[in-house]
NUDOBA-363349 format. One record per residue: residue in three letters; residue number from 1; x, y, z of N, C-alpha, C in turn; chain. Coordinates in nm, 3 decimals, m for minus. Example, Ala and Ser with C-alpha at 12.3 -4.5 7.8 and 13.67 -1.06 7.14 Angstrom:
2
ALA | 1 | 1.319 | m0.569 | 0.780 | 1.230 | m0.450 | 0.780 | 1.320 | m0.330 | 0.780 | A
SER | 2 | 1.285 | m0.225 | 0.708 | 1.367 | m0.106 | 0.714 | 1.290 | 0.003 | 0.787 | A
REM end
This chain:
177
UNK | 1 | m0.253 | 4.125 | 1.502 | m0.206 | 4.000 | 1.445 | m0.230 | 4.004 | 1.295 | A
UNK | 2 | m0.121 | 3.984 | 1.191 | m0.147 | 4.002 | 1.070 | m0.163 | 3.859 | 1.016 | A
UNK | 3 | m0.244 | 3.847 | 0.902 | m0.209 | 3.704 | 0.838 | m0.157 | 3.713 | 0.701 | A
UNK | 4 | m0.062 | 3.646 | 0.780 | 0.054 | 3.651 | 0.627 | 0.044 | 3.502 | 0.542 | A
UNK | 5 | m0.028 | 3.472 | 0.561 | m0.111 | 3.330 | 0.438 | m0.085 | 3.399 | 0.308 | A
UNK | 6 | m0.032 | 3.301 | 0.238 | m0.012 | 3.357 | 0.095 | 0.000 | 3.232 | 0.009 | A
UNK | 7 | m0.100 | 3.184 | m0.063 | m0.119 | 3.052 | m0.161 | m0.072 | 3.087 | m0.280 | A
UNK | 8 | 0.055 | 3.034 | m0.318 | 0.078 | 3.013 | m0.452 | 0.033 | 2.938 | m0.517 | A
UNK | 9 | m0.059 | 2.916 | m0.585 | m0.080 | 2.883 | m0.688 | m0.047 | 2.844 | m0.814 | A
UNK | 10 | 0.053 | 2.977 | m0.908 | 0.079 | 2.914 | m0.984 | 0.203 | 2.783 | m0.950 | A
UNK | 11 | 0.268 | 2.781 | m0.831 | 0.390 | 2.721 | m0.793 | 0.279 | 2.535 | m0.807 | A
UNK | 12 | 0.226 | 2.538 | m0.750 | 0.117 | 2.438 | m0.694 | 0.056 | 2.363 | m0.824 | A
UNK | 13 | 0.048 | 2.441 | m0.892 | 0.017 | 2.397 | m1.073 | 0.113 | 2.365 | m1.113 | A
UNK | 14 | 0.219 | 2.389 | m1.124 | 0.348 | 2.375 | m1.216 | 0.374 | 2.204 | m1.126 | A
UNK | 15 | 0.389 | 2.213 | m0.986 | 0.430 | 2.101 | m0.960 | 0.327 | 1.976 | m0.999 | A
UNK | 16 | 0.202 | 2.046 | m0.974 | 0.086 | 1.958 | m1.038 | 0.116 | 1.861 | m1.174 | A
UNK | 17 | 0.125 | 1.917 | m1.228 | 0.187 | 1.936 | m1.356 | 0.341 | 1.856 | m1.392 | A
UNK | 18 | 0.429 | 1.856 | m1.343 | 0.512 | 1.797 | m1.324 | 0.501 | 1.672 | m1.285 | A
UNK | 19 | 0.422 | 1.625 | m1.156 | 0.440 | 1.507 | m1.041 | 0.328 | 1.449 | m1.095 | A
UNK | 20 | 0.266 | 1.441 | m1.217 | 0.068 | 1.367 | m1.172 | 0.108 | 1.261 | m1.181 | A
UNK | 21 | 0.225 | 1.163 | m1.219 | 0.183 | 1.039 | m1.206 | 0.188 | 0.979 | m1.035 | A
UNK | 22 | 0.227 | 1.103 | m1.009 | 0.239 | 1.059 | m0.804 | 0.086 | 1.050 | m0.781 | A
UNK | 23 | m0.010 | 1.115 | m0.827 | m0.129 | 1.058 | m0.804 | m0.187 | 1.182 | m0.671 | A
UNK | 24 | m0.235 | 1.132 | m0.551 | m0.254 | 1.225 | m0.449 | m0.191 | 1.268 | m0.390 | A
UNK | 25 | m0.048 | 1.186 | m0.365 | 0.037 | 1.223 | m0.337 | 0.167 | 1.324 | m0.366 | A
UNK | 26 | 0.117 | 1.418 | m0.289 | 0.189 | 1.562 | m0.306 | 0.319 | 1.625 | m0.249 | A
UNK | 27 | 0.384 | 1.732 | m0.286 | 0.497 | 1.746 | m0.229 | 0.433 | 1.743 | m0.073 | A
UNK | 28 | 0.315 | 1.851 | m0.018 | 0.311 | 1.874 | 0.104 | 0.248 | 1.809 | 0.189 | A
UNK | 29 | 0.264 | 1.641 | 0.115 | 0.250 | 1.488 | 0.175 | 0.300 | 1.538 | 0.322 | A
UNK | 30 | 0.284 | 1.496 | 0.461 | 0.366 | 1.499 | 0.532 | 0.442 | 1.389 | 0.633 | A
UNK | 31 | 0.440 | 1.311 | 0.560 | 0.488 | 1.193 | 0.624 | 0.542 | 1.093 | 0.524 | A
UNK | 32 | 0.612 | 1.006 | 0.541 | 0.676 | 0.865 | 0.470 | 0.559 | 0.773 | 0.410 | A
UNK | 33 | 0.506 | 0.788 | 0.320 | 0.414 | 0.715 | 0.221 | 0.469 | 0.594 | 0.242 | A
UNK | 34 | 0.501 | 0.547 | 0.239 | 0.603 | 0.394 | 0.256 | 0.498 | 0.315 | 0.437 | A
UNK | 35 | 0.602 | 0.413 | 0.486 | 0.539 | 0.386 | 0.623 | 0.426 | 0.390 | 0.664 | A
UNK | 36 | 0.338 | 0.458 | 0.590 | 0.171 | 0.459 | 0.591 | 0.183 | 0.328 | 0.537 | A
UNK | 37 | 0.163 | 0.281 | 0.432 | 0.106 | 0.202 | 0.335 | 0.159 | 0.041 | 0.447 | A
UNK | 38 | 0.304 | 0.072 | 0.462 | 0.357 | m0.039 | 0.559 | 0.209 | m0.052 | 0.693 | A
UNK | 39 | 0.194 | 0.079 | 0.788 | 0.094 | 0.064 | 0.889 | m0.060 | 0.036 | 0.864 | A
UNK | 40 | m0.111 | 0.052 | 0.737 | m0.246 | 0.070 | 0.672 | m0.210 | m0.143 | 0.612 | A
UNK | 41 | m0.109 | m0.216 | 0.552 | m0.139 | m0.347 | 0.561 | m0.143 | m0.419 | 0.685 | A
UNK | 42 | m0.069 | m0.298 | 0.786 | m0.114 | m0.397 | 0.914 | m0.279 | m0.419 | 0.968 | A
UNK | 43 | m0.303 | m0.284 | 0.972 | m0.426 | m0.256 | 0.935 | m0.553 | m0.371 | 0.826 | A
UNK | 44 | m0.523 | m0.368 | 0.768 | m0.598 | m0.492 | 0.666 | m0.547 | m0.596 | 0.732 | A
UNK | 45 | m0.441 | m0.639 | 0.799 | m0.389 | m0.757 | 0.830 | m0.498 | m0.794 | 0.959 | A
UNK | 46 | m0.525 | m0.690 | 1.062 | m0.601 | m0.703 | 1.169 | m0.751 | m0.684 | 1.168 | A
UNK | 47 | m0.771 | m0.571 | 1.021 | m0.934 | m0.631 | 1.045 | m0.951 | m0.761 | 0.951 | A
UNK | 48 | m0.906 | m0.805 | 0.904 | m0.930 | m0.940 | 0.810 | m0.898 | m1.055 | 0.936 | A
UNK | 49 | m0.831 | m1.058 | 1.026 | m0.820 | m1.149 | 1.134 | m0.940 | m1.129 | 1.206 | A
UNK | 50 | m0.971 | m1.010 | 1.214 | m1.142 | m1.014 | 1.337 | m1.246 | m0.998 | 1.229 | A
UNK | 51 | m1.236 | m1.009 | 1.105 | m1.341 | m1.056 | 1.039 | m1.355 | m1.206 | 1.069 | A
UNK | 52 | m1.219 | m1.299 | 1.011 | m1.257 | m1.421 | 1.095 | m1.294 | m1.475 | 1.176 | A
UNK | 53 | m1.193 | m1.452 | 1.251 | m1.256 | m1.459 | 1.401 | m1.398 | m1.459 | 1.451 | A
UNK | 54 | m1.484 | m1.342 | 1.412 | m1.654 | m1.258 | 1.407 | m1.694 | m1.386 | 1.364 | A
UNK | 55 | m1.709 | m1.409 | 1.199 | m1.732 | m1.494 | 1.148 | m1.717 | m1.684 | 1.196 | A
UNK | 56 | m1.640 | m1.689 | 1.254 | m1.587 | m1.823 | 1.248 | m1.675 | m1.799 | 1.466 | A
UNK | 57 | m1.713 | m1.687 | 1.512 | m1.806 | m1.657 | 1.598 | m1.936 | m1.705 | 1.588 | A
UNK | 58 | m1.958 | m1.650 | 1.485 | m2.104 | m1.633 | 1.441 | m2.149 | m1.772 | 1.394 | A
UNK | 59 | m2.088 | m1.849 | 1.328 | m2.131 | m1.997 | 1.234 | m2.106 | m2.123 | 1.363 | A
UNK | 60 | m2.038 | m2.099 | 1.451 | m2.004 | m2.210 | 1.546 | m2.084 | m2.119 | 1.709 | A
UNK | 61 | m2.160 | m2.024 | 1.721 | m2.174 | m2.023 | 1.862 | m2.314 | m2.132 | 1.892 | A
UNK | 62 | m2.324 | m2.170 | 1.987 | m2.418 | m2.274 | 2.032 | m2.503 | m2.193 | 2.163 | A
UNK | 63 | m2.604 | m2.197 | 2.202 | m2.628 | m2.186 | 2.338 | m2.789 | m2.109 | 2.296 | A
UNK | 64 | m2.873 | m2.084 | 2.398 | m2.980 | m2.032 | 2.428 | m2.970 | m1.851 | 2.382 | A
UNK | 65 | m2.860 | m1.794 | 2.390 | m2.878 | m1.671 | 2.326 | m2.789 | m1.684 | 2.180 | A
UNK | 66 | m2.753 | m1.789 | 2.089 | m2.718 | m1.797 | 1.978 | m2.730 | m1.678 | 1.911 | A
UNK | 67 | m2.848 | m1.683 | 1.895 | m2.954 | m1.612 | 1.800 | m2.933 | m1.431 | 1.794 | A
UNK | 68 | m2.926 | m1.380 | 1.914 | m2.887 | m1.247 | 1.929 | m2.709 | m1.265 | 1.969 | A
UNK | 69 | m2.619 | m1.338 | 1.956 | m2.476 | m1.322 | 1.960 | m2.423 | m1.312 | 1.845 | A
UNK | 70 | m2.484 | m1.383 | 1.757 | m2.458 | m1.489 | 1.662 | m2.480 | m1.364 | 1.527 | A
UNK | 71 | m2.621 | m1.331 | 1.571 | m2.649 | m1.160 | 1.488 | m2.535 | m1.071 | 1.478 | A
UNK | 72 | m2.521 | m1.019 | 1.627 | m2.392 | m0.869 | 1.692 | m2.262 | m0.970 | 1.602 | A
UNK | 73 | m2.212 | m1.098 | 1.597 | m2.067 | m1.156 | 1.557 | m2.108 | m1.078 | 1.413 | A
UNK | 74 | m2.198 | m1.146 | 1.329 | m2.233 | m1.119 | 1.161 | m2.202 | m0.980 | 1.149 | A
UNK | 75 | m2.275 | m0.868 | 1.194 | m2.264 | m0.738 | 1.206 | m2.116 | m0.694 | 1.222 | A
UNK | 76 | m2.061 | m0.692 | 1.273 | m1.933 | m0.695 | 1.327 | m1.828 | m0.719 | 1.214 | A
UNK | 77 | m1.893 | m0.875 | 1.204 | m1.786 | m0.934 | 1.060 | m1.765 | m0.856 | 0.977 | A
UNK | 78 | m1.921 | m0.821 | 0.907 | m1.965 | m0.760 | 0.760 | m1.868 | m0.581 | 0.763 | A
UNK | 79 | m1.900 | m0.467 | 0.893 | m1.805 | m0.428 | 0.934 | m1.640 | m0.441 | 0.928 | A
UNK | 80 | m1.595 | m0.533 | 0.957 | m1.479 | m0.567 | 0.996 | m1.398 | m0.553 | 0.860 | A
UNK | 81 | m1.472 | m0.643 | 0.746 | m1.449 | m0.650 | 0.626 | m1.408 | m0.459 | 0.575 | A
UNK | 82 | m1.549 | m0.396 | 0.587 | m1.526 | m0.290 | 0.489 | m1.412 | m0.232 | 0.534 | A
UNK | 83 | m1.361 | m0.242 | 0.678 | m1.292 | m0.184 | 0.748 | m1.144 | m0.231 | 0.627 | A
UNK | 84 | m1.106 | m0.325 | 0.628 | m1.008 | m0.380 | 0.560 | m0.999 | m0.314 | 0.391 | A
UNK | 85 | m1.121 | m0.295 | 0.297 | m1.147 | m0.268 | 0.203 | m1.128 | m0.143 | 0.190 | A
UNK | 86 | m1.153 | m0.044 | 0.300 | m1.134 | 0.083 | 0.311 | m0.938 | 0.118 | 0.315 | A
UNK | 87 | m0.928 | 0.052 | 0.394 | m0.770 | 0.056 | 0.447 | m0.696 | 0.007 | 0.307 | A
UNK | 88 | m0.776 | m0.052 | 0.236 | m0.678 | m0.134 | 0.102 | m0.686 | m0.065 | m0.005 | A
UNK | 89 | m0.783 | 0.037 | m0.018 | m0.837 | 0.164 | m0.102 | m0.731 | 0.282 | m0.060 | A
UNK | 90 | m0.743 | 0.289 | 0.051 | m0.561 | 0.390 | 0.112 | m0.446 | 0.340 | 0.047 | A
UNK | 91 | m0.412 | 0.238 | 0.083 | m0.281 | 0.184 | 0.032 | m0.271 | 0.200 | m0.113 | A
UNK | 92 | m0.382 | 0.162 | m0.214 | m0.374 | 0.206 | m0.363 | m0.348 | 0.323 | m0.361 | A
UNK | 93 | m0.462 | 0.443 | m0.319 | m0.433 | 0.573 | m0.327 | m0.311 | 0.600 | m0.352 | A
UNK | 94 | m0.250 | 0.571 | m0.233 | m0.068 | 0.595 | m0.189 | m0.012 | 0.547 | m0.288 | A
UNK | 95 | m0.014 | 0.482 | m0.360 | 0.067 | 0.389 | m0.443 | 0.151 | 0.267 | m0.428 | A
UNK | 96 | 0.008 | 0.241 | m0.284 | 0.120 | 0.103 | m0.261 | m0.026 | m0.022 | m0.363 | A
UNK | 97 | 0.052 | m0.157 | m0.245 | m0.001 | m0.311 | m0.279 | m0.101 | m0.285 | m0.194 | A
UNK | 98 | m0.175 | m0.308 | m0.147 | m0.281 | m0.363 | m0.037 | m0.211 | m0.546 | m0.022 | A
UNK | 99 | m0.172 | m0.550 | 0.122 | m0.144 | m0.724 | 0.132 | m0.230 | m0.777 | 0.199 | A
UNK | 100 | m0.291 | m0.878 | 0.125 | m0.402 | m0.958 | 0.177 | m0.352 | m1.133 | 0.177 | A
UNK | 101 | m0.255 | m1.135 | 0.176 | m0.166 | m1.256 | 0.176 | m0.208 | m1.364 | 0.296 | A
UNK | 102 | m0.288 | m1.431 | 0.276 | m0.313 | m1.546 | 0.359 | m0.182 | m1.563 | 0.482 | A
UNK | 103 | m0.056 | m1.598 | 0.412 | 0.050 | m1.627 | 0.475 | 0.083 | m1.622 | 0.560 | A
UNK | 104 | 0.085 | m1.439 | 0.580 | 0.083 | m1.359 | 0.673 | 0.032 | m1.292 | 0.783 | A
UNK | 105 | m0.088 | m1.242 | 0.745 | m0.196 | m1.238 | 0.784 | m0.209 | m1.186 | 0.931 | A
UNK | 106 | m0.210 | m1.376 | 1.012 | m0.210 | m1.366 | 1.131 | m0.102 | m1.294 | 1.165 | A
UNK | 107 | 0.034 | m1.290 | 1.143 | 0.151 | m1.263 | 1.217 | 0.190 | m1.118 | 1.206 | A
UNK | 108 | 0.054 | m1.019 | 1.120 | 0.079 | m0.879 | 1.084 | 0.004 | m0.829 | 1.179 | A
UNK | 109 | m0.144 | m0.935 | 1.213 | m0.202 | m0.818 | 1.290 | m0.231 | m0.807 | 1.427 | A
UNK | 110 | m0.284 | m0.716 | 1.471 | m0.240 | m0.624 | 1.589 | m0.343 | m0.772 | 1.677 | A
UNK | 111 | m0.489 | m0.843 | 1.637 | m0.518 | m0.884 | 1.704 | m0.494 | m1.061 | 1.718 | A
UNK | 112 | m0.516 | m1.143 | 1.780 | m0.499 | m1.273 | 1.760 | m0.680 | m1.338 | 1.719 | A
UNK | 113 | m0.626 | m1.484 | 1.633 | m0.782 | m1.546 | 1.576 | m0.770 | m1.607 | 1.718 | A
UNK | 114 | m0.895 | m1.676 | 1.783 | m0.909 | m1.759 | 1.886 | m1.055 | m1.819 | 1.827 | A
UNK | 115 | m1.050 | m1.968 | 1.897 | m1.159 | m2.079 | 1.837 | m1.194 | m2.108 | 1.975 | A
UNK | 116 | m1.267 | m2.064 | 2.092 | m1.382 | m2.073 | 2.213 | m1.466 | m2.238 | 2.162 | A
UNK | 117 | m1.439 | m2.299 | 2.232 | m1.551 | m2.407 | 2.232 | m1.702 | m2.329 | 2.202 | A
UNK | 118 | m1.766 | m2.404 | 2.094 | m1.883 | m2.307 | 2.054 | m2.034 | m2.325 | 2.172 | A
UNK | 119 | m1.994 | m2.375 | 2.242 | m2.076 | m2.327 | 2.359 | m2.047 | m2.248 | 2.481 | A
UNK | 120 | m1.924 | m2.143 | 2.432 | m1.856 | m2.069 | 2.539 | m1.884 | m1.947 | 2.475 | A
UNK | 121 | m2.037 | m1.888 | 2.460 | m2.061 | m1.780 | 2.413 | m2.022 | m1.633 | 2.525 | A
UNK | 122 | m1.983 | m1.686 | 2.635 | m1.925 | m1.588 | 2.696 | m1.793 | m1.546 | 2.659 | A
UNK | 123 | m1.724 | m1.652 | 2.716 | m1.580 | m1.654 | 2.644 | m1.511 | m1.627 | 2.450 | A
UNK | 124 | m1.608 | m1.632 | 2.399 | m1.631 | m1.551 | 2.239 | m1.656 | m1.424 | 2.245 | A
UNK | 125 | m1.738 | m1.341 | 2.366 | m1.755 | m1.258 | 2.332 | m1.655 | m1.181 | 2.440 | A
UNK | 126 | m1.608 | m1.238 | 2.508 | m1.466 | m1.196 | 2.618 | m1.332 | m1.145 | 2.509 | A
UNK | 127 | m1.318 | m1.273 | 2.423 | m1.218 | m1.273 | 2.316 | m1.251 | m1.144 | 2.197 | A
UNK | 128 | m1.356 | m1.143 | 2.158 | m1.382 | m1.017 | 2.087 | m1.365 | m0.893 | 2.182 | A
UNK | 129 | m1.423 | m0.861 | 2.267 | m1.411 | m0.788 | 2.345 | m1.250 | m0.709 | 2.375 | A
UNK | 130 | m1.174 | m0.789 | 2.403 | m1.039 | m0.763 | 2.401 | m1.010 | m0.724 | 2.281 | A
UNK | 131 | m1.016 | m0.807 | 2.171 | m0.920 | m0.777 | 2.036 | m0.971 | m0.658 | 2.008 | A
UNK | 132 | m1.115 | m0.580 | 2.032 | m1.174 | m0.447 | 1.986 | m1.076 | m0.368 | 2.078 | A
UNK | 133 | m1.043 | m0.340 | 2.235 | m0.957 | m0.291 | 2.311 | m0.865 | m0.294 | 2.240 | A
UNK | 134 | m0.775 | m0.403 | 2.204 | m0.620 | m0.363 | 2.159 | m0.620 | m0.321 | 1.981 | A
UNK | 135 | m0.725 | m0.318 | 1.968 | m0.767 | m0.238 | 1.785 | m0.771 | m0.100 | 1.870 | A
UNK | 136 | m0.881 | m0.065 | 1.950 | m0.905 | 0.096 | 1.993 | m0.761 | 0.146 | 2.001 | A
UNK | 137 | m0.654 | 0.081 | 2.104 | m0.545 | 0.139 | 2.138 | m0.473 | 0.187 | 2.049 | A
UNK | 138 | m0.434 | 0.026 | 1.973 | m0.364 | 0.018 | 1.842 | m0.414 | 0.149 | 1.706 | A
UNK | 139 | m0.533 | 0.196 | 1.732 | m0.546 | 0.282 | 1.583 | m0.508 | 0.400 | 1.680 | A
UNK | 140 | m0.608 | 0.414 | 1.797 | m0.535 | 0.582 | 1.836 | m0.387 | 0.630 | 1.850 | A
UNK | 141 | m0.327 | 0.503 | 1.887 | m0.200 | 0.562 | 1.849 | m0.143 | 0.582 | 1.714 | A
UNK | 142 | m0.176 | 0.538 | 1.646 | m0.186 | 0.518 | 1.466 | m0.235 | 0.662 | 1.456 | A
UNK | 143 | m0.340 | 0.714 | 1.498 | m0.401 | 0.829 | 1.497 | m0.333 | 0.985 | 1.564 | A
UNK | 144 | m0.284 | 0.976 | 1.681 | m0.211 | 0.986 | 1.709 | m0.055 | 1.079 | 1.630 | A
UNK | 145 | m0.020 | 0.951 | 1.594 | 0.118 | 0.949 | 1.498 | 0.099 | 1.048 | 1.366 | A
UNK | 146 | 0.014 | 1.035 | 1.303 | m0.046 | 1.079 | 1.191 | m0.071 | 1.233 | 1.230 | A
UNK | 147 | m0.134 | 1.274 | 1.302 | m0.130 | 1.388 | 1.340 | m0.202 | 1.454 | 1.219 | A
UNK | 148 | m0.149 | 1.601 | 1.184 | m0.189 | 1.655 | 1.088 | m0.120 | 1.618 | 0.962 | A
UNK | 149 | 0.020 | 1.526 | 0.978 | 0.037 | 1.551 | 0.844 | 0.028 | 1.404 | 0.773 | A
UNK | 150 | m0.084 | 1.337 | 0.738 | m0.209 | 1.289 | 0.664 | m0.348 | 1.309 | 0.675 | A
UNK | 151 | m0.387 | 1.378 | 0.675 | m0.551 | 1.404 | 0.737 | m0.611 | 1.325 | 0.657 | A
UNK | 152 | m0.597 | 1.279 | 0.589 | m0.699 | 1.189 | 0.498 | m0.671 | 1.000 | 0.592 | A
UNK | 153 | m0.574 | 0.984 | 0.597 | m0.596 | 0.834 | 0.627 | m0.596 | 0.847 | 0.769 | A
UNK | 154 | m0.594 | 0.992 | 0.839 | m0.633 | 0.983 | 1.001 | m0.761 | 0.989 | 0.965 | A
UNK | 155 | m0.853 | 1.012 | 0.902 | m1.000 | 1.047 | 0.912 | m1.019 | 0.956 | 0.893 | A
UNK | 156 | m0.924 | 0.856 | 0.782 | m0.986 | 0.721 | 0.763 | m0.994 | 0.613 | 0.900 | A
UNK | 157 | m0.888 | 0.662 | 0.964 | m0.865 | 0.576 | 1.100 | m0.966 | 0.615 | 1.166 | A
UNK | 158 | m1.010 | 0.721 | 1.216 | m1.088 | 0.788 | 1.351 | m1.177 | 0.681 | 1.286 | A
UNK | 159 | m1.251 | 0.711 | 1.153 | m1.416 | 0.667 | 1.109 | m1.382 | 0.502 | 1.155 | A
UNK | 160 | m1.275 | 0.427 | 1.172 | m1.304 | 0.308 | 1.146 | m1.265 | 0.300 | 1.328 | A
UNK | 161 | m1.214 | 0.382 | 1.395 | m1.186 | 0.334 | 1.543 | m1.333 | 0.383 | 1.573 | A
UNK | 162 | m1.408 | 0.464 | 1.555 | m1.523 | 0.496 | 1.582 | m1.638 | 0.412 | 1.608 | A
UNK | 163 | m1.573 | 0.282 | 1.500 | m1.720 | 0.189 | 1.492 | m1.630 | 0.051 | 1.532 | A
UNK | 164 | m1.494 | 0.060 | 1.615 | m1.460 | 0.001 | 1.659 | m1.504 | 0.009 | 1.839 | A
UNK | 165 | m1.529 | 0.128 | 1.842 | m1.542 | 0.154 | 1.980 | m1.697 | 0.126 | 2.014 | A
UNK | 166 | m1.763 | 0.114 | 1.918 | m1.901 | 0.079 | 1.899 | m1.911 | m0.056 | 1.886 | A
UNK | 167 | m1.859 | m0.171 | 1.857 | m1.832 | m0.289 | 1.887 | m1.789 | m0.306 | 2.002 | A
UNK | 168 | m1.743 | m0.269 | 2.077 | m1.686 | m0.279 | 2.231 | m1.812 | m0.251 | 2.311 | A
UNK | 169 | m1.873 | m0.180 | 2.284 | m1.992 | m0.167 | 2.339 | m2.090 | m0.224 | 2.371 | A
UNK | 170 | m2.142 | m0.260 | 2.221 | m2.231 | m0.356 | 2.203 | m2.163 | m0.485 | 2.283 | A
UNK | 171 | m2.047 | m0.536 | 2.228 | m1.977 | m0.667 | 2.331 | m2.030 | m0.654 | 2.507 | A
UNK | 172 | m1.997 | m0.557 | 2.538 | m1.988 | m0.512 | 2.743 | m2.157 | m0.495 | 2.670 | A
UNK | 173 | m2.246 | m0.478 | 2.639 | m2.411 | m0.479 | 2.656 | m2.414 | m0.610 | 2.676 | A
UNK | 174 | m2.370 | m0.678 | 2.542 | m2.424 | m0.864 | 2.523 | m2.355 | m0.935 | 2.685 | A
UNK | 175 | m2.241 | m0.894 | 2.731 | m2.152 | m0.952 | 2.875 | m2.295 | m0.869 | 2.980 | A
UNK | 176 | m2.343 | m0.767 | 2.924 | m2.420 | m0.726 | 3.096 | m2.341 | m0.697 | 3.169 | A
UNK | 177 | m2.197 | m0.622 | 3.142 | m2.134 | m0.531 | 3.261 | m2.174 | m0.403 | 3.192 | A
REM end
């Protein structure tokens, strides 16, 4: 088996050279930059909804285990956030907007806000529970799609489904299944 790998270089400079105001984005980009940046605000669109959500968890739960739910929601939130900040740091990269548009928001992302009577600390953490499921699904196929040709904003996805799947967890510990 021979390896016929052969790096041009000077070709790779010249275009360097040519394209810098494209930024990271390179000829041997392999995918529609557009369409990233489009799937990466959905992305911000859905963890900024389960930041709320966490949050608007955490300040209204009531009950005898408050105190340790109320903690795992905060955690989660504070999470949820960088998750969005990270994804909005991609979209610059790329050369897009990051949309953080109130407006929209709800109707971009993958999960829904829900308001549990704040003494339905089961049912809060039922509702999180799910929206982490249809985030897990929702990025691996995102992940998925991406394949090899972005390795940078799939790594960014895995790291953030990673500690999505780690919220699901912790949720099914706090439920006791």
């Amino acid at each position: 088996m021979s390896d016929d790998f052969v790096l041009d270089v000077t070709r790779i400079r010249e275009d360097a050279r040519r394209k810098m105001k494209a930024g990271p984005v390179t000829d041997s980009y392999g995918v529609d930059s557009e369409r990233v940046i489009d799937i990466l605000n959905d992305v911000i669109a859905t963890e900024m909804v389960c930041w709320l959500r966490y949050t608007r968890h955490a300040i209204s739960a009531t009950g005898i285990d408050r105190a340790q739910v109320a903690a795992e929601f905060t955690e989660h939130a504070a999470q949820e956030m960088q998750h969005a900040m990270r994804a909005a740091e991609r979209v610059s990269q790329l050369g897009g907007e990051p949309d953080f548009d109130p407006a929209t928001l709800a109707r971009r992302a993958h999960t829904d806000y829900t308001t549990p009577s704040p003494n339905e600390l089961k049912e809060m953490l039922e509702h999180n529970l799910l929206a982490e499921r249809i985030v897990i699904s929702s990025y691996q196929e995102i992940v998925r799609w991406l394949a090899d040709r972005d390795p940078t904003t799939r790594r960014l996805l895995e790291s953030i489904l990673e500690e999505e799947e780690e919220h699901a967890d912790d949720i099914l510990d706090l439920l006791g299944t």
